[in-house]
C-alpha positions in Angstrom: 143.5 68.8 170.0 141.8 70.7 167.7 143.2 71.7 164.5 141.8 75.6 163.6 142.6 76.3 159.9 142.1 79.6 158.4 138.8 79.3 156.3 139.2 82.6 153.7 142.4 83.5 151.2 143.9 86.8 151.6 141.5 89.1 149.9 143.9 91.1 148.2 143.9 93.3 144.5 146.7 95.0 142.2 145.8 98.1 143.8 145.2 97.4 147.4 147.0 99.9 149.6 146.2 99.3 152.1 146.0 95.9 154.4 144.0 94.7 157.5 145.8 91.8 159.6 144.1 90.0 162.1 144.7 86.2 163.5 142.0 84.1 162.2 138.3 83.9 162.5 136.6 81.9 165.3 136.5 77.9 164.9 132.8 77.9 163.6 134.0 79.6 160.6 136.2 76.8 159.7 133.5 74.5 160.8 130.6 75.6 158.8 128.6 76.2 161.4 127.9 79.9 161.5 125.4 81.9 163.3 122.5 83.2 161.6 124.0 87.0 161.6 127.6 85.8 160.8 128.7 86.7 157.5 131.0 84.1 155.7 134.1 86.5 154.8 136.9 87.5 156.7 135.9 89.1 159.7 132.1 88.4 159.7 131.6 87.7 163.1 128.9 89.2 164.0 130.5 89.3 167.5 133.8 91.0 165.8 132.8 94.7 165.0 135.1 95.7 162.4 132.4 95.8 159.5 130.0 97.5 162.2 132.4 100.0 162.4 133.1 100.6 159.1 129.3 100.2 158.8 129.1 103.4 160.7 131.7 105.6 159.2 131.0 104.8 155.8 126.6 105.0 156.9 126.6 101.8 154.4 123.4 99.8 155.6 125.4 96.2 155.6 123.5 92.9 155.6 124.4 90.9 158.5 123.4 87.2 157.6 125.2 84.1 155.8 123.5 86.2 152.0 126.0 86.1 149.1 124.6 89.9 148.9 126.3 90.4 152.2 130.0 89.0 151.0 129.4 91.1 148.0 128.7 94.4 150.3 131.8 93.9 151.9 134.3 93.0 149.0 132.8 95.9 146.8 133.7 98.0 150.0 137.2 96.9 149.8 137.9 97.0 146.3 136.9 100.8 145.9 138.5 102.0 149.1 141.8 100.0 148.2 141.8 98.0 151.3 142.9 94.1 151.7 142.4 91.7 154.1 145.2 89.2 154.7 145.4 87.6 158.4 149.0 86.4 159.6 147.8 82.7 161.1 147.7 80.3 158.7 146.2 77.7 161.1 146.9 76.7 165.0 146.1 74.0 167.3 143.2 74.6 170.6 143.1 72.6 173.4 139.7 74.4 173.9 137.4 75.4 170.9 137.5 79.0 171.1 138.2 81.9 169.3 141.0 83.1 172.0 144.6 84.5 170.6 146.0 83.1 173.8 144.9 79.8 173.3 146.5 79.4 169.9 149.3 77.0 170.1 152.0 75.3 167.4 150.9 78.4 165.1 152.0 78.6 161.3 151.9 82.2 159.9 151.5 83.1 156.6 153.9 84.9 154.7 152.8 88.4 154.8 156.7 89.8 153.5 155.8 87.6 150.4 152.5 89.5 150.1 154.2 92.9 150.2 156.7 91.7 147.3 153.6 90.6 145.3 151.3 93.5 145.5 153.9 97.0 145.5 151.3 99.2 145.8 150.4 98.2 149.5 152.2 101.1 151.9 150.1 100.5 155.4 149.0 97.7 157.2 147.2 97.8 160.0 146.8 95.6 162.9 143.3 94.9 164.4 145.6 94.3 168.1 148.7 95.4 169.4 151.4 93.6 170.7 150.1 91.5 173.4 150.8 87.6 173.1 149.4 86.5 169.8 148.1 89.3 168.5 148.4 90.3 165.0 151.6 92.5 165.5 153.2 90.1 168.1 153.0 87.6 165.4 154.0 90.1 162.6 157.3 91.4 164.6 158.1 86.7 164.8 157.6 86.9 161.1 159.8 89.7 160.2 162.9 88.1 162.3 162.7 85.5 159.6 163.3 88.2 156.9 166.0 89.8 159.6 163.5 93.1 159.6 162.4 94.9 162.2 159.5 97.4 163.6 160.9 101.1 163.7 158.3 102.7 166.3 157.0 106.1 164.8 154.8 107.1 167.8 153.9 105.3 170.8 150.8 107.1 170.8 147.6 104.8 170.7 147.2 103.6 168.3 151.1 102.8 168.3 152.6 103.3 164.8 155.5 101.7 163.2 157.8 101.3 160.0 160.2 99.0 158.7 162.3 99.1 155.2 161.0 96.9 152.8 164.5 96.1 149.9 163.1 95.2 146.9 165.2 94.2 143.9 164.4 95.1 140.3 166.2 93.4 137.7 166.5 95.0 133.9 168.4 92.7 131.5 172.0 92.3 133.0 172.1 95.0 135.9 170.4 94.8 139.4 168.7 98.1 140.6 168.2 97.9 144.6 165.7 100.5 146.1 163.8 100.2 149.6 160.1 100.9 150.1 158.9 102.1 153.5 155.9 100.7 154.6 154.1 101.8 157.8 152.0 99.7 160.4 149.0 100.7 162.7 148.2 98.8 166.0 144.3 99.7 166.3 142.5 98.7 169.3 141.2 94.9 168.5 137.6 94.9 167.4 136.7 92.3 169.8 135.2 92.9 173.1 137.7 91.5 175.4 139.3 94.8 174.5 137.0 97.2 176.4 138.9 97.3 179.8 141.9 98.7 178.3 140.0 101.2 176.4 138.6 102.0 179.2 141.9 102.9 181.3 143.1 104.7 178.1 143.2 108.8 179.0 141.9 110.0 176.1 138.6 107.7 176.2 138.4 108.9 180.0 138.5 112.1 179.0 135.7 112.4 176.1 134.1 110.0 178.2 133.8 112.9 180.8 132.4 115.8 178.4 129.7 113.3 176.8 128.7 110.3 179.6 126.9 109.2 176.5 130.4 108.3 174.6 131.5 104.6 174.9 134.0 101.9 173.5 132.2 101.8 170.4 132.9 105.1 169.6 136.2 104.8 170.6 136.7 102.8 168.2 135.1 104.3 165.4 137.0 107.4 166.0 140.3 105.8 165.7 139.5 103.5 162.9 137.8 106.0 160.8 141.3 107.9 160.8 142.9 104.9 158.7 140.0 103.3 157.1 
């Protein structure tokens, strides 16, 4: 049995707003043995698309290699667009070495509620995967059960969007002052490839599909990310 720890800390600042929750990068991240176009910071898979994608919105001209320039590309990105990074799996066991959600078994989550208490500024998350068996917000919806919080659904539109009611306490010499912040999530179409058949059935990609035969999954996605990114 392998044990898959998550390699990176969450990569979050006193004014993110913003947050990106994934699983967990694949094994050879926590292994060290990366790929020559594999960048080593969350989500530099080279065979995960998200920084492509933002790559394309943004017209950025990213490095893609194992460069320190390359982490800096990406953090600088964050910092000045207000977004974190801060996946919900902490680590997991594989029977098979593989960077499958499905094969992820006796998984620890991190606590993303105690994230949200620490940095008050953050109001969205969103989910790089919907709610399919561990995926980012099947895991999330486990983890706020724990807090006895739940996903209010918004739209059930792709990409489905939620809310749930955040209390939060603030304390001022010998009175407590109880307020609730509202924070909304986003269920984007995963990044990874494995997510291309579904796109593919969805009607809206069928039908700009049909005016431009040149329009793919790709684009897909950089349409609907580029709404929240």
């Amino acid at each position: 049995m392998f044990l898959h720890e998550h390699p990176y800390p969450p990569f979050i600042k006193d004014d993110t707003e913003k947050l990106i929750v994934g699983t967990l990068p694949p094994p050879r991240f926590s292994m060290g043995e990366l790929l020559e176009q594999d960048v080593d910071f969350c989500y530099g898979s080279y065979y995960n698309s998200l920084w492509l994608f933002i790559d394309k919105i943004y017209n950025l001209n990213f490095i893609y290699d194992n460069s320190e320039e390359a982490i800096a590309q990406r953090k600088a990105f964050l910092i000045k667009n207000k977004i974190g990074v801060c996946d919900i799996v902490a680590s997991c066991e594989r029977e098979k070495i593989d960077a499958s959600d499905v094969g992820m078994t006796n998984v620890k989550l991190r606590d993303i509620i105690g994230y949200l208490k620490e940095y008050p500024n953050i109001k969205t998350i969103l989910f790089t995967g919907g709610n399919s068996k561990n995926g980012p917000e099947y895991f999330f919806r486990r983890h706020l059960r724990d807090y006895k919080l739940k996903l209010e659904l918004v739209t059930n539109e792709v990409p489905r969007i939620h809310k749930f009611t955040l209390p939060v306490i603030a304390r001022e010499v010998k009175q407590s002052v109880k307020s609730k912040r509202t924070i909304k999530t986003v269920s984007l179409t995963s990044t990874s490839g494995a997510a291309n058949i579904s796109i593919s059935k969805q009607p809206l990609y069928r039908q700009l599909k049909g005016k431009n035969p040149e329009f793919n999954t790709f684009d897909f996605r950089v349409m609907q990310y580029s709404e929240y990114l």
